[in-house]
OpenMM code with the backbone's topology and positions (N, CA, C; nanometers):
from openmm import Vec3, app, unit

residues = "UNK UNK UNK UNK UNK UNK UNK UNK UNK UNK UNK UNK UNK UNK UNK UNK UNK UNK UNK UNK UNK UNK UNK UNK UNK UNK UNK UNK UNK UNK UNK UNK UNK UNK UNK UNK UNK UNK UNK UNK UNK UNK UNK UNK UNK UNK UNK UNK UNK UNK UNK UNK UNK UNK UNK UNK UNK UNK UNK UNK UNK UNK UNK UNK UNK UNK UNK UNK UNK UNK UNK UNK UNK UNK UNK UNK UNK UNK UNK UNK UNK UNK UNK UNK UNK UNK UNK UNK UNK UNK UNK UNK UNK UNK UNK UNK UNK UNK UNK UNK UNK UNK UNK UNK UNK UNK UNK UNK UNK UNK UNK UNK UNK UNK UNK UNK UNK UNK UNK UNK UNK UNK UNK UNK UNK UNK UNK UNK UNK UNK UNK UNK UNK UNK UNK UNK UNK UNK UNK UNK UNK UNK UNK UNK UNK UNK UNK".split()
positions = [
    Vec3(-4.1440, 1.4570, -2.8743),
    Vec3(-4.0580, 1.4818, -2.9885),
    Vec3(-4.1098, 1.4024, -3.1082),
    Vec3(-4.0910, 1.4534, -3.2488),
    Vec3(-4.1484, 1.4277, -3.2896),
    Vec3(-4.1255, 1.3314, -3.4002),
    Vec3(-4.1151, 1.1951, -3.4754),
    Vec3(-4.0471, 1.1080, -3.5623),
    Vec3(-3.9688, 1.2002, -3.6612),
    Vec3(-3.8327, 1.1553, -3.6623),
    Vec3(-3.7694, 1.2398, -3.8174),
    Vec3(-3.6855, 1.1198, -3.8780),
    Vec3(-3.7419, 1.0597, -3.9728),
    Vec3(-3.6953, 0.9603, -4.0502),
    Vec3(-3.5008, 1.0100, -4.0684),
    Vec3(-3.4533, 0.9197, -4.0873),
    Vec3(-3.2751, 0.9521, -4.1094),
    Vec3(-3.2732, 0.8328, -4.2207),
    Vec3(-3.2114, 0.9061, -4.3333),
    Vec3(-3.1814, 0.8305, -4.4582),
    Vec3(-3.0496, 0.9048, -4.5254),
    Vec3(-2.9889, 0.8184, -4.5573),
    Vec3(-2.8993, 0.8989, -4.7197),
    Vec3(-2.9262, 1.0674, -4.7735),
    Vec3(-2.8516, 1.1232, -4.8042),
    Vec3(-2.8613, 1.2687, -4.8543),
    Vec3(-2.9748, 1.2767, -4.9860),
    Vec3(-2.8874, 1.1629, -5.0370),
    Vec3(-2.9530, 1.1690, -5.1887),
    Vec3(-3.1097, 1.0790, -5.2219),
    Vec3(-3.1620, 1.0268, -5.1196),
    Vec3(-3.2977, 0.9946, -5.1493),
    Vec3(-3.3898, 1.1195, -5.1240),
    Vec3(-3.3692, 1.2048, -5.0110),
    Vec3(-3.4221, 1.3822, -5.0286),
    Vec3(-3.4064, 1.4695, -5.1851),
    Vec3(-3.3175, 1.3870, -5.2189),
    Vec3(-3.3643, 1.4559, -5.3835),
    Vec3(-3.4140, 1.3944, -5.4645),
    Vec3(-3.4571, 1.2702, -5.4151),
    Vec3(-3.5602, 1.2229, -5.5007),
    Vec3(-3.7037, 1.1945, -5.4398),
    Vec3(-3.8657, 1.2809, -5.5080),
    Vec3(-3.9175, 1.2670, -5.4671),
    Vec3(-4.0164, 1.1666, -5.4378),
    Vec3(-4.0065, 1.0077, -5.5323),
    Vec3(-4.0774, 0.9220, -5.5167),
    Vec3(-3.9583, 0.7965, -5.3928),
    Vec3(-3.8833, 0.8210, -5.3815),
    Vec3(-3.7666, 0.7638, -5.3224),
    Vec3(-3.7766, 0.8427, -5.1690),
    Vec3(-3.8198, 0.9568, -5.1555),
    Vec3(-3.8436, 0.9970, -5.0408),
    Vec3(-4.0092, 0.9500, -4.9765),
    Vec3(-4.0923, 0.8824, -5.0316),
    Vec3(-4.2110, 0.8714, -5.0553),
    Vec3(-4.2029, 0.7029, -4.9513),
    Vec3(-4.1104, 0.6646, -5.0704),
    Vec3(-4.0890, 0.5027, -5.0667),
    Vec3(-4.0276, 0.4880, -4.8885),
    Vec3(-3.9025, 0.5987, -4.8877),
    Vec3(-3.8364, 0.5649, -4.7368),
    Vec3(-3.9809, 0.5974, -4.6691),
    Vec3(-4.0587, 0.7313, -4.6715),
    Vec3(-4.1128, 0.7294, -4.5715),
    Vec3(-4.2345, 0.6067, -4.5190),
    Vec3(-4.2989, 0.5619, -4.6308),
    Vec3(-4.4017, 0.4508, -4.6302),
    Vec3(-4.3121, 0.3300, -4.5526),
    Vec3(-4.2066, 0.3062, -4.5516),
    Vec3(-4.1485, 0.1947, -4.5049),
    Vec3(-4.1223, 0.2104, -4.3539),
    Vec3(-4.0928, 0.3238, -4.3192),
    Vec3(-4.0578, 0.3529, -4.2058),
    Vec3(-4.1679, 0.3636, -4.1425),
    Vec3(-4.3076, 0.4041, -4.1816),
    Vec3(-4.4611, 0.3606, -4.1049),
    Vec3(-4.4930, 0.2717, -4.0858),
    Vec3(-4.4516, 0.1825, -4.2480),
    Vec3(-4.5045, -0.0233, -4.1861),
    Vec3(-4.4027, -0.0496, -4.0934),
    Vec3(-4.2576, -0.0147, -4.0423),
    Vec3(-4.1659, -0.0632, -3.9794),
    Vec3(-4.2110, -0.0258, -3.8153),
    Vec3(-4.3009, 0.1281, -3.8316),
    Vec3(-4.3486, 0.1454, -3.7173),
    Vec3(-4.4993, 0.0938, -3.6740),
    Vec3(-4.5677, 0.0757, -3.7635),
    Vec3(-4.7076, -0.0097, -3.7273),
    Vec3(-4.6763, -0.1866, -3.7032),
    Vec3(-4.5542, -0.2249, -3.7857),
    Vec3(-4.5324, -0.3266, -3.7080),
    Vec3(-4.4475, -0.3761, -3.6061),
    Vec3(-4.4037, -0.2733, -3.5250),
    Vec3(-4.3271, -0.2909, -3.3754),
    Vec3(-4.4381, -0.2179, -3.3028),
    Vec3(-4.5217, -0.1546, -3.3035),
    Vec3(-4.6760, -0.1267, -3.2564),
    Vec3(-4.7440, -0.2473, -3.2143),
    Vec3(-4.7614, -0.3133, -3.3166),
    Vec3(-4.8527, -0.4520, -3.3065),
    Vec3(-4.7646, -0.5291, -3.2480),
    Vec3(-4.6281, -0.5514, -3.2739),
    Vec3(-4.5524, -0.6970, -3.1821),
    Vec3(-4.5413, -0.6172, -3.0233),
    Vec3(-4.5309, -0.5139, -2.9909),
    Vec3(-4.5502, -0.4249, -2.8845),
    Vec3(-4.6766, -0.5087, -2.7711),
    Vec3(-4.7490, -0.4957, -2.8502),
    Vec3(-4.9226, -0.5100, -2.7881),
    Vec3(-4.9529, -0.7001, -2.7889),
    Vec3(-4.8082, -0.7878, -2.8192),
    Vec3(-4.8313, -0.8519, -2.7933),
    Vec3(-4.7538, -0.9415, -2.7248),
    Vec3(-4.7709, -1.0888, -2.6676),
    Vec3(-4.6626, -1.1920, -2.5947),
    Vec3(-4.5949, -1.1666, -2.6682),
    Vec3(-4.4332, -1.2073, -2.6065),
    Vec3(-4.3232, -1.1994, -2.7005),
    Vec3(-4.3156, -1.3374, -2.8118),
    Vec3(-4.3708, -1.4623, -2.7474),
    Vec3(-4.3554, -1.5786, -2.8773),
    Vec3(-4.5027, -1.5549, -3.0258),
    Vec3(-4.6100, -1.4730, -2.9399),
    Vec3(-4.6750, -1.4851, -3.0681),
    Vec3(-4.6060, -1.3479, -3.1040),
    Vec3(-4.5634, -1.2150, -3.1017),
    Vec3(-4.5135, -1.1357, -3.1897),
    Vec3(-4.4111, -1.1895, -3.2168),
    Vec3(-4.3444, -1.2817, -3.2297),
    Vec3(-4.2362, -1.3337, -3.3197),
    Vec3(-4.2968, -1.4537, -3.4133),
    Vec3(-4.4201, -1.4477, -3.4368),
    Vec3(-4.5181, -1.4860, -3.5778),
    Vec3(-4.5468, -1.3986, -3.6659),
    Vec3(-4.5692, -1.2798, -3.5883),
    Vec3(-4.5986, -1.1740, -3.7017),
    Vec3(-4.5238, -1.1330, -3.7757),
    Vec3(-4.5127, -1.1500, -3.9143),
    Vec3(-4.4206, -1.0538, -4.0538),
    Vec3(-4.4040, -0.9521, -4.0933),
    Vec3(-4.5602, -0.9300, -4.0896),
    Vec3(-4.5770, -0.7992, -4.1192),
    Vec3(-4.6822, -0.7129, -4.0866),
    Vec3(-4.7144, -0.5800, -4.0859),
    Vec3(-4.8543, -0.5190, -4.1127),
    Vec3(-4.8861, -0.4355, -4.1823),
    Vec3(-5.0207, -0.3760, -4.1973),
    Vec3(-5.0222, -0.2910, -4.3293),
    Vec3(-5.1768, -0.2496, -4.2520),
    Vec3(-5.1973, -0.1102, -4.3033),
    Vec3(-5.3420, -0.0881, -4.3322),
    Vec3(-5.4315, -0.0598, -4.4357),
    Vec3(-5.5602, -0.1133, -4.4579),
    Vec3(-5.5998, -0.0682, -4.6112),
    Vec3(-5.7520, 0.0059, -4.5160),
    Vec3(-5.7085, 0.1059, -4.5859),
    Vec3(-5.8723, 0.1961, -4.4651),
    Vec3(-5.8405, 0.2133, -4.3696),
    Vec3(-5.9192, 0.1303, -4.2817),
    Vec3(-5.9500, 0.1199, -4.1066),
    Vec3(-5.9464, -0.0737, -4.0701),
    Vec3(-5.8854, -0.1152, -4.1866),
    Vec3(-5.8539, -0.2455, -4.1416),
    Vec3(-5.7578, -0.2622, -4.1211),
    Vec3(-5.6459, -0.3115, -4.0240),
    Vec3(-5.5628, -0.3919, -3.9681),
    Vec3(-5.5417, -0.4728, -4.0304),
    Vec3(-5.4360, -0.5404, -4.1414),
    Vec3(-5.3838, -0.6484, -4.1817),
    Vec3(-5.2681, -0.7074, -4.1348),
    Vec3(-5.2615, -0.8062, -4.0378),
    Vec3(-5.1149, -0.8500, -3.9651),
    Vec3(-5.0762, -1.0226, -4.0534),
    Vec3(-4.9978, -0.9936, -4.1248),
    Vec3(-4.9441, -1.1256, -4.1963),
    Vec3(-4.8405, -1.2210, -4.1019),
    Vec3(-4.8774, -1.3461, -4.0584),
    Vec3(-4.8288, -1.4185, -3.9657),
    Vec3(-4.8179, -1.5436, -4.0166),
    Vec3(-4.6902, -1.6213, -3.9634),
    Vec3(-4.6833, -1.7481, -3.9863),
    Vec3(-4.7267, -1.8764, -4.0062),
    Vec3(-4.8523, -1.8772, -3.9384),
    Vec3(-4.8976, -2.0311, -3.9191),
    Vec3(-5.0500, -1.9866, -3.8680),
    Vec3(-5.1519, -2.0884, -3.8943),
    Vec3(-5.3087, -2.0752, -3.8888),
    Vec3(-5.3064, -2.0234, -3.7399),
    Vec3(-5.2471, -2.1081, -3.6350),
    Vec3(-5.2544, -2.1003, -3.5171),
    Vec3(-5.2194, -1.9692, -3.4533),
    Vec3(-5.0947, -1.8873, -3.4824),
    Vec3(-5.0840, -1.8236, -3.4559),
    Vec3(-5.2140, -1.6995, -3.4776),
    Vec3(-5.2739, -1.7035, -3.6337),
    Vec3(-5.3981, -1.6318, -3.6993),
    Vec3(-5.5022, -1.6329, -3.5774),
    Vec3(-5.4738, -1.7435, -3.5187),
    Vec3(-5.6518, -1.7282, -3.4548),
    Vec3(-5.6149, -1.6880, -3.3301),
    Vec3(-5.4615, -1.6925, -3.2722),
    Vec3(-5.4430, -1.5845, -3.1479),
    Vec3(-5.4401, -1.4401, -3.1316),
    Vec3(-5.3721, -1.4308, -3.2580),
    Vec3(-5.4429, -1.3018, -3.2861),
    Vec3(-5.5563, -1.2602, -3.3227),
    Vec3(-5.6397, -1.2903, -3.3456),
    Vec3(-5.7557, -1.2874, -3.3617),
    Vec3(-5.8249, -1.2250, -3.2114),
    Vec3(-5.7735, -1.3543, -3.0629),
    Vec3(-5.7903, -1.3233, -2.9436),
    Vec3(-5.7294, -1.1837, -2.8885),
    Vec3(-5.6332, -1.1607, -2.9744),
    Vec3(-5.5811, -1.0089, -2.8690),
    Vec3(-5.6611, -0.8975, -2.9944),
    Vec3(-5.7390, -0.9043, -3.0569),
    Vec3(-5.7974, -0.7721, -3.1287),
    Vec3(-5.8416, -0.6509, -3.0730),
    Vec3(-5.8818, -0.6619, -2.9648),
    Vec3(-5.9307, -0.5450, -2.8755),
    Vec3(-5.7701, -0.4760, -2.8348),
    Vec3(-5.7212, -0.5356, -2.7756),
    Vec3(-5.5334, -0.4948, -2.7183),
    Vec3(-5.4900, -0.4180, -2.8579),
    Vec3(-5.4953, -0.5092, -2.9596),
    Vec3(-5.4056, -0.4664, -3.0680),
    Vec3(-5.4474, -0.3502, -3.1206),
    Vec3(-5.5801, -0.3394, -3.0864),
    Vec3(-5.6607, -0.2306, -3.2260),
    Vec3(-5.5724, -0.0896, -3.1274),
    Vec3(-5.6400, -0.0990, -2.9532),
    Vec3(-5.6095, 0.0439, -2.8584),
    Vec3(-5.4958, 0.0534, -2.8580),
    Vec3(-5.3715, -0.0441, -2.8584),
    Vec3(-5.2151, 0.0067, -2.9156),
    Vec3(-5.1930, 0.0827, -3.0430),
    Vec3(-5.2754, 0.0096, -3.1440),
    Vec3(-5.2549, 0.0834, -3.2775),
    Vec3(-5.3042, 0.2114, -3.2935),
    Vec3(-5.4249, 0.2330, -3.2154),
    Vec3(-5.4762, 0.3888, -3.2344),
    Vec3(-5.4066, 0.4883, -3.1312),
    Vec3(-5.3486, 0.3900, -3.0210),
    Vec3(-5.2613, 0.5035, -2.9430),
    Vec3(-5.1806, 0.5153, -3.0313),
    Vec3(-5.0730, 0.4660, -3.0957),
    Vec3(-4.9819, 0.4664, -3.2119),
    Vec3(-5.0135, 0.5570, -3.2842),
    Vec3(-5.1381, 0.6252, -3.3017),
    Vec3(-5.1535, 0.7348, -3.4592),
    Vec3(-5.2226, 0.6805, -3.5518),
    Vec3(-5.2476, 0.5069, -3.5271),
    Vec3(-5.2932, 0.5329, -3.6909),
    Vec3(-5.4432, 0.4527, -3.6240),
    Vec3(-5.5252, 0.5254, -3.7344),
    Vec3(-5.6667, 0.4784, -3.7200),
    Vec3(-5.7104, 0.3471, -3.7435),
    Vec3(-5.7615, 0.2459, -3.6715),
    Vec3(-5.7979, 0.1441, -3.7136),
    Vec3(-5.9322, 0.0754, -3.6622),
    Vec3(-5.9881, -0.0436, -3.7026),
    Vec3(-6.1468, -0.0301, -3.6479),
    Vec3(-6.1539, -0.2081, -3.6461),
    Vec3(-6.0874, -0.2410, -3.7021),
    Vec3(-6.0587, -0.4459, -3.7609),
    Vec3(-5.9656, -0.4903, -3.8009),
    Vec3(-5.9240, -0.5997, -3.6962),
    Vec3(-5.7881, -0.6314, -3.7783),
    Vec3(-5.8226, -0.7463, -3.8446),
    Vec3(-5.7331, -0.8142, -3.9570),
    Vec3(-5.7708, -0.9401, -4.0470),
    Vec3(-5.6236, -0.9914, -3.9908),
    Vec3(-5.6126, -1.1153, -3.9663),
    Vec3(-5.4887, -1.2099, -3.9543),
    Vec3(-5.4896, -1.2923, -4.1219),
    Vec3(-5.3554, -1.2695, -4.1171),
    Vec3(-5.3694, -1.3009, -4.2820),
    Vec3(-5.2032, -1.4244, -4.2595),
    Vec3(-5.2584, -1.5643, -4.3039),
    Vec3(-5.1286, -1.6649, -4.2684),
    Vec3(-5.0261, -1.6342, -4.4234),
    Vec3(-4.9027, -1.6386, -4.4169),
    Vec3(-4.8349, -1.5905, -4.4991),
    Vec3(-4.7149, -1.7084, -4.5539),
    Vec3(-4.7984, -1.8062, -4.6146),
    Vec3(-4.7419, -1.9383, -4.6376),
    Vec3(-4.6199, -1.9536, -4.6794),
    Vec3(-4.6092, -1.8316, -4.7898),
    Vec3(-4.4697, -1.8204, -4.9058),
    Vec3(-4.3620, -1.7756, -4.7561),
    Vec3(-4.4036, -1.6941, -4.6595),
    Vec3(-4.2972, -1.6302, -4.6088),
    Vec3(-4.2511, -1.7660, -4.4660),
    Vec3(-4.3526, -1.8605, -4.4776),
    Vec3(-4.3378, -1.9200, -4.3364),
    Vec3(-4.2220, -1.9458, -4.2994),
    Vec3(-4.1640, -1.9542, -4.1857),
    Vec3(-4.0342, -2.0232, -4.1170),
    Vec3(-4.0332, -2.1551, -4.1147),
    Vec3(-3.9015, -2.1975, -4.2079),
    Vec3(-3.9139, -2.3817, -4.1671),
    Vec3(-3.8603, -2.3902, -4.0417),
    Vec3(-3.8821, -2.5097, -3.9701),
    Vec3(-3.8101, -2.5387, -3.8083),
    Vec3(-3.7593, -2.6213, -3.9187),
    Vec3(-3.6091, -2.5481, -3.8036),
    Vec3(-3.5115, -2.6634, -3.8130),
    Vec3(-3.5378, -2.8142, -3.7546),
    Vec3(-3.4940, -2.8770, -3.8732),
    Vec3(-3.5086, -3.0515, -3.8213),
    Vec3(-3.3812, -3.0705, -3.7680),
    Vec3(-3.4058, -3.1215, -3.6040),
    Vec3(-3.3210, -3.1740, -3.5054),
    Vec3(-3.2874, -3.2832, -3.5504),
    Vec3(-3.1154, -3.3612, -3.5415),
    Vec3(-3.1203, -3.4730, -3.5349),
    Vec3(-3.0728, -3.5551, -3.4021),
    Vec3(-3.0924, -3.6680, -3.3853),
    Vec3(-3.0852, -3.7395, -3.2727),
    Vec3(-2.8923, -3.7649, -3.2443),
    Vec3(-2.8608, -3.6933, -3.1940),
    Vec3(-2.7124, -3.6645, -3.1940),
    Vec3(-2.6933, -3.7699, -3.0100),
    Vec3(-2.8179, -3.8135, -2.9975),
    Vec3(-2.7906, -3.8617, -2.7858),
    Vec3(-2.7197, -3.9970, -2.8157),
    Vec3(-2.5936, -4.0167, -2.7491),
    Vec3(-2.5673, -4.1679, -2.7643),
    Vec3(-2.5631, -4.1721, -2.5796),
    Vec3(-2.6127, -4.3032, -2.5453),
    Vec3(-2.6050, -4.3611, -2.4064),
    Vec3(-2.4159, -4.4345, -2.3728),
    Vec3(-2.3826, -4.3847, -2.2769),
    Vec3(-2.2696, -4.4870, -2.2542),
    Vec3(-2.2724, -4.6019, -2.1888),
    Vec3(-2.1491, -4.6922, -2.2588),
    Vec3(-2.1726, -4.8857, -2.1722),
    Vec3(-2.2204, -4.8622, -2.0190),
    Vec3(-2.1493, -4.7533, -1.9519),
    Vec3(-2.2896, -4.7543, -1.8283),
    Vec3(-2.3862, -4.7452, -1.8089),
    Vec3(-2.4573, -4.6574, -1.8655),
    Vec3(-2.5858, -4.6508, -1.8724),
    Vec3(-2.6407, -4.7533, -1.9496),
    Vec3(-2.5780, -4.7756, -2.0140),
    Vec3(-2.6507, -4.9060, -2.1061),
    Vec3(-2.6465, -5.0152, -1.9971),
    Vec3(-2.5607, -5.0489, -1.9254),
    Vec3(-2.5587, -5.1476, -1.8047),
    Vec3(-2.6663, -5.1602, -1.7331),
    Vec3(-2.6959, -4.9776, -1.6659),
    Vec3(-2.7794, -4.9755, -1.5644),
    Vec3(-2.8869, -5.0098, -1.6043),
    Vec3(-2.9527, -4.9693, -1.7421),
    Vec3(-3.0578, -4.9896, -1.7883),
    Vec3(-3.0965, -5.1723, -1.7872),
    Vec3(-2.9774, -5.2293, -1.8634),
    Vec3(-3.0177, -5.3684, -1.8616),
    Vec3(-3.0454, -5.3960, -1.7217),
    Vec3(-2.9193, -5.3472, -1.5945),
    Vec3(-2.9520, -5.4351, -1.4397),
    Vec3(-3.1272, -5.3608, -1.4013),
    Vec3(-3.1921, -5.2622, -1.4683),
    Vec3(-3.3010, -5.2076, -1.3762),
    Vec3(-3.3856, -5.2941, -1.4941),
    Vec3(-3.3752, -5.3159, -1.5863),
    Vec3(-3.4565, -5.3984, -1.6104),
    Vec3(-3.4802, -5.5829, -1.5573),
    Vec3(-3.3441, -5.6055, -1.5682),
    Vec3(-3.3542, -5.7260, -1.4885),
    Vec3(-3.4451, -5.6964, -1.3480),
    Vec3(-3.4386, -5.6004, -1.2829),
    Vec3(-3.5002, -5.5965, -1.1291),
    Vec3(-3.6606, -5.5852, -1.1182),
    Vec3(-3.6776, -5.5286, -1.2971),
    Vec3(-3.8401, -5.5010, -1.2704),
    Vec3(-3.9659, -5.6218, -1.3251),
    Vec3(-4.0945, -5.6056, -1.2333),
    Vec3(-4.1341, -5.7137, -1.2483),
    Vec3(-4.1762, -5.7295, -1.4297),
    Vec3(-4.2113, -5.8591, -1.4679),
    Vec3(-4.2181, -5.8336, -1.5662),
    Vec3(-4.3951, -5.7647, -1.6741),
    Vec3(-4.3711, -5.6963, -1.7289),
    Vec3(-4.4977, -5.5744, -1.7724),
    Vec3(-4.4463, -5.4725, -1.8547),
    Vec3(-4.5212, -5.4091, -1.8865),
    Vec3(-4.5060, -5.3249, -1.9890),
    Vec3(-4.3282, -5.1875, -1.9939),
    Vec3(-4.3713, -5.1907, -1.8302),
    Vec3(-4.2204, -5.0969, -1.7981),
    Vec3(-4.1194, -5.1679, -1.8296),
    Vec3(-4.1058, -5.3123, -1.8010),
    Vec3(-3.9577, -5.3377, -1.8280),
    Vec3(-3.9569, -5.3815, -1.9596),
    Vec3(-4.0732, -5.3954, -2.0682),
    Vec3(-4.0534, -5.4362, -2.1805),
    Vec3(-3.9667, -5.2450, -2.2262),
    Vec3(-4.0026, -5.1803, -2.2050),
    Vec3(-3.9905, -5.0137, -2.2330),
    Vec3(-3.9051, -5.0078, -2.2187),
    Vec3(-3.7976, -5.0056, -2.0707),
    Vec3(-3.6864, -5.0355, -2.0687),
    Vec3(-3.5974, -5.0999, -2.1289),
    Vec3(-3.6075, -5.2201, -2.1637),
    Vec3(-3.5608, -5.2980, -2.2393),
    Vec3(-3.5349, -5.2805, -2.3980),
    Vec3(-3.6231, -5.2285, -2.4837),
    Vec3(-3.6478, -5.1745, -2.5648),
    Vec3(-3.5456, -5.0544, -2.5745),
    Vec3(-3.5274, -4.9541, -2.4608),
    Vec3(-3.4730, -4.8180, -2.5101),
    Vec3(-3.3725, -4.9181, -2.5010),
    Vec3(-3.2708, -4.9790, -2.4197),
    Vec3(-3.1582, -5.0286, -2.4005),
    Vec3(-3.1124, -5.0664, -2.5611),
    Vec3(-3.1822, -5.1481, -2.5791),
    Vec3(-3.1483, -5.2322, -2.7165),
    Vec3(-3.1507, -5.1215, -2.8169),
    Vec3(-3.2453, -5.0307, -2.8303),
    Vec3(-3.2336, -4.9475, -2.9567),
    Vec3(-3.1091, -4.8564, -2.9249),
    Vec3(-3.0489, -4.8234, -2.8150),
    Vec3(-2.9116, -4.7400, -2.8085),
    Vec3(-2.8119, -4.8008, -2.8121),
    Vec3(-2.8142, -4.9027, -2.8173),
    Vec3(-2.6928, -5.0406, -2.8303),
    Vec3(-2.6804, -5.0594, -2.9439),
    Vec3(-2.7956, -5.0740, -3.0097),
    Vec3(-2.7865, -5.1363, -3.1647),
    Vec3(-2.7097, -4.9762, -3.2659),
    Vec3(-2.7465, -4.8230, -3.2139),
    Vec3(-2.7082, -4.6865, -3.2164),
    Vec3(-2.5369, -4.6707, -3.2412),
    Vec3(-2.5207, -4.7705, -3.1258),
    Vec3(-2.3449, -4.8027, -3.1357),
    Vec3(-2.2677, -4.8880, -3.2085),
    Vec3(-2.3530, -4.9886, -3.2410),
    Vec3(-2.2701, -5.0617, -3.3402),
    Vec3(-2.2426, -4.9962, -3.5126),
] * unit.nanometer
topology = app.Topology()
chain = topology.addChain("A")
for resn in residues:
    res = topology.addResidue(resn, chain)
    for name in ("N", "CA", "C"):
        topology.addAtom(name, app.Element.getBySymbol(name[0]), res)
């Protein structure tokens, strides 16, 4: 069966507006093509895609992600040409303006007077060296957390 775009009545009467839905609805399908053909955490790097010619342009988040894709080019290209559309090279293109910030975690862990206990009695028990300085250390920095 065969794709039939579904839009509004009134963009069919307009013919650069019918132009526009349909071009969008190809990048929307060349890029669930490409996240298709790949792991699910690196296709959730990819933004976008586009073709200019027979090149493959996939706009992605971060350098790292660029050069994994890079590794699936053979996968990506035979998904994309099963897909319909002709392609011969893809370019990974990092897309700085669009990147995702990570959320900054904050340290929300407080230890309770028990654990703070146990920690001091297992440090008292251990010989003395680098572990019980470590120990000792977390103890005090979650104590000092509470005051």
């Amino acid at each position: 069966m065969a794709y039939r775009p579904t839009y509004p009545a009134f963009i069919g009467q307009d013919r650069q507006l019918l132009q526009l839905v349909s071009r969008v609805g190809d990048l929307n399908r060349l890029i669930q093509c490409v996240r298709g053909a790949l792991p699910p955490a690196l296709a959730a790097t990819c933004i976008a895609a586009t073709l200019e010619g027979e090149l493959l342009l996939v706009g992605v988040s971060s350098p790292a992600a660029a050069a994994r894709i890079k590794q699936y080019g053979d996968a990506l290209l035979t998904a994309v040409r099963q897909g319909g559309w002709q392609a011969t090279a893809i370019r990974p293109r990092v897309q700085v303006g669009l990147r995702r910030e990570k959320a900054k975690s904050t340290k929300d862990l407080a230890m309770s007077s028990g654990a703070l206990a146990a920690f001091d009695e297992l440090a008292a028990t251990l010989d003395a060296g680098p572990l019980r300085d470590a120990v000792a250390r977390l103890a005090k920095r979650h104590r000092r957390g509470r005051s």
